[in-house]
N, C-alpha and C positions, 0 to 999 in steps of 0.2 A: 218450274212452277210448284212442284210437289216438293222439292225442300224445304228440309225444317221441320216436317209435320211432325217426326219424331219427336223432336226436340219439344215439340206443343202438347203430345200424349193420343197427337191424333197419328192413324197407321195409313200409310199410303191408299191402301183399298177405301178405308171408311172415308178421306179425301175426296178421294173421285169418286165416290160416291153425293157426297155432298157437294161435289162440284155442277153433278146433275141435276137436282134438286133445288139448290141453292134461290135459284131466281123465282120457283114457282113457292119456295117454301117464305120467301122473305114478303109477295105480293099478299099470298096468303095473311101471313101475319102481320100485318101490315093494315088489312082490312077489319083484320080482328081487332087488334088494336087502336085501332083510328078512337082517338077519345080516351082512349084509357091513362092511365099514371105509370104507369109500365107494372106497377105493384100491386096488391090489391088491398084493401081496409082488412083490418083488425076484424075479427068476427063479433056479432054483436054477444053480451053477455048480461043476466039479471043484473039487475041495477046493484043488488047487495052484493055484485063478486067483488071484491076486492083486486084491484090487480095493480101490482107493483114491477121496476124495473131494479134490480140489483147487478153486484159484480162477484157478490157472493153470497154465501148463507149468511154468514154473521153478520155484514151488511144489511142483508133482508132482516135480520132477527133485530138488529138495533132500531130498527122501523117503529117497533111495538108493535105493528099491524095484525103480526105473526109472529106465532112460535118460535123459536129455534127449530124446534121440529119439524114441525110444518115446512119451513123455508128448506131445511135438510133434504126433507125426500123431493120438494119441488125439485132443486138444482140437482140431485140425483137422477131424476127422471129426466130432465132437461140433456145432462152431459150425456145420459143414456140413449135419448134421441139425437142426439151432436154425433156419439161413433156410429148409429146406425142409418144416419138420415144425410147428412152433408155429403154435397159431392166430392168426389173423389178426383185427382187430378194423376199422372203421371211425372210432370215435371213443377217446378217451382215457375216456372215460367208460363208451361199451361193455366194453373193458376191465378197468375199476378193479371194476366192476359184477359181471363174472366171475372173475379172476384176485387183486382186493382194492385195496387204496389203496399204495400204493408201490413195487408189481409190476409195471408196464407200461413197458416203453418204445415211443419211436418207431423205427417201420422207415426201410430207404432209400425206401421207396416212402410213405412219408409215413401210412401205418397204425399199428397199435397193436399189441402185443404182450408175452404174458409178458418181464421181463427176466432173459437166463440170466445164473445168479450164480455157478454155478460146473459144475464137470465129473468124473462118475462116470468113472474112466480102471480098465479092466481088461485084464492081463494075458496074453489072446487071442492066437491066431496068426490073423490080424493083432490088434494093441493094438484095444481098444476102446473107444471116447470118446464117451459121453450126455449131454447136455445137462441140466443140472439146476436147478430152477425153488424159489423156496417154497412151501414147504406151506399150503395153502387156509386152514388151518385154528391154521396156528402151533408147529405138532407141531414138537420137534426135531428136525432135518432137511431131506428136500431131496425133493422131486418130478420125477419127467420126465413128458414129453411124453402120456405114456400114463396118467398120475396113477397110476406105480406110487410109493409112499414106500420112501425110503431113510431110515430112522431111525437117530438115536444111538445105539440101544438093539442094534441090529443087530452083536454082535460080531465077524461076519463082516469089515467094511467098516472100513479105517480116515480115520478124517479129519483132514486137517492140519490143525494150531492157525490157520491161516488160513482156513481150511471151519469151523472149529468159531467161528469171531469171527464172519462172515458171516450164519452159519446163527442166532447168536445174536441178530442184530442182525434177526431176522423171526419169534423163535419166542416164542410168548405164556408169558411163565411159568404154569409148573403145568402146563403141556401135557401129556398121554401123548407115549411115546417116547425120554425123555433116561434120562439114568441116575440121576438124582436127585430 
């Protein structure tokens, strides 16, 4: 029963561990969740924040919205919460297992991890740059670290025809979330 878990990143002890837990931990969340999207909303933000969806800075900068600069240190900040903030995996498999099949890349340290595709860039004093993941589930759109969803559907948010190729290129037709 305990085979494989190597293979997953999980170690035999933390296994059986979770073996024990398992049923009280899933009724549990289970209750908490009743209702919920699995995800949680965008946080709310002053009506004047600007907030864009890119796949890079020069991306963001051909917006006109923003700076070069501006978009610069957002996605700076952003990658910077990407190596500090993403889970970590053991295997490619652990992974694919959580995050889905063409989601993960490798770290410098030779791990696994969601791969960021693109960058939530707002408006902020200071700019502010989120790392943005896809959606578990194929939704159109874009996840961060905290599995809050950024959806198409979200008028607030705009996205560059380079965010909108991206995002398409991960999002299951018929999904909830796009506009069509």
């Amino acid at each position: 029963m305990l085979r494989g878990f190597e293979e997953t990143g999980l170690t035999i002890k933390t296994a059986m561990k979770h073996n024990l837990v398992t049923p009280a931990l899933l009724i549990g969340t289970s209750l908490i969740l009743t209702g919920c999207g699995g995800g949680s909303e965008a946080p709310k933000l002053p009506e004047n924040v600007y907030q864009g969806v890119f796949v890079t800075a020069n991306d963001c900068a051909e917006n006109k919205n923003l700076s070069f600069d501006i978009c610069a240190k957002a996605v700076d900040k952003a990658i910077e919460v990407h190596n500090q903030s993403s889970p970590v995996y053991a295997s490619l498999r652990a992974c694919t297992a959580t995050e889905g099949a063409g989601k993960c890349e490798r770290d410098i340290n030779q791990k696994f991890r969601p791969r960021l595709i693109a960058y939530l860039v707002q408006s902020t004093k200071p700019p502010t740059g989120i790392p943005l993941y896809a959606t578990p589930n194929g939704e159109r759109g874009f996840q961060d670290t905290n599995k809050t969803l950024y959806l198409e559907s979200d008028l607030k948010l705009q996205f560059s025809k380079k965010a909108m190729a991206v995002m398409e290129l991960h999002a299951k037709p018929g999904k909830p979330g796009g506009l069509f």
